[in-house]
C-alpha positions as CSV (number, residue, x, y, z in Angstrom):
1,X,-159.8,-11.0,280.4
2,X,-159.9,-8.3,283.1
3,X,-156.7,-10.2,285.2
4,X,-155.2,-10.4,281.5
5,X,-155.4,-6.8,281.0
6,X,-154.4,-5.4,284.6
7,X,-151.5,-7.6,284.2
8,X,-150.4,-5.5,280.5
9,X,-151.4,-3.0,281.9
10,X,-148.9,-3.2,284.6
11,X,-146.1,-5.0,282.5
12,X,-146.1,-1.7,280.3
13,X,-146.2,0.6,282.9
14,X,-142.9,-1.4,284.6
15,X,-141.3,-1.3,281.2
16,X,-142.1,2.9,280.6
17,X,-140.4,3.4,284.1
18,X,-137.6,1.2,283.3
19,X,-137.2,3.0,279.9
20,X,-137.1,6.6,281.1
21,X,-135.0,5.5,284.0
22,X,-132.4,4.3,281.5
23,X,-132.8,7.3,279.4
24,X,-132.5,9.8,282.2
25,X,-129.6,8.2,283.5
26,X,-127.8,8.2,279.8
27,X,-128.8,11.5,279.0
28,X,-127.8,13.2,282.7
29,X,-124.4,11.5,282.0
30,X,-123.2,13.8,278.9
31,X,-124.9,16.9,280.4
32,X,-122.6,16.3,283.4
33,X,-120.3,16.1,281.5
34,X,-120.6,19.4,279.4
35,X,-121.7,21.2,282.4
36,X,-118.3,20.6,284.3
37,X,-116.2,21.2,281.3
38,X,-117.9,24.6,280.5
39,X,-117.6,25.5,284.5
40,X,-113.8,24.4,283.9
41,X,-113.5,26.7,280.8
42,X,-114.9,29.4,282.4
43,X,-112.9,29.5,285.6
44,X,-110.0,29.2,283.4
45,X,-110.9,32.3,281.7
46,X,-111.3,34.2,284.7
């Protein structure tokens, strides 16, 4: 049982990194996104 719990413990660890990865890369996308078109706004108002 101890093998079988390192090796969840492990698996779920793998699949929290993989998760957040994913998420960070999704969510840093849009903010890119919004951050270069309000830079682009404001130099055009200048």
């Amino acid at each position: 049982s101890c093998i079988m719990d390192s090796l969840g413990y492990s698996v779920s660890r793998i699949t929290i990194c993989v998760v957040v990865q994913v998420l960070c890369s999704y969510s840093t996308l849009p903010l890119y996104a919004i951050v270069s078109h309000v830079s682009a706004v404001v130099r055009n108002q200048t």
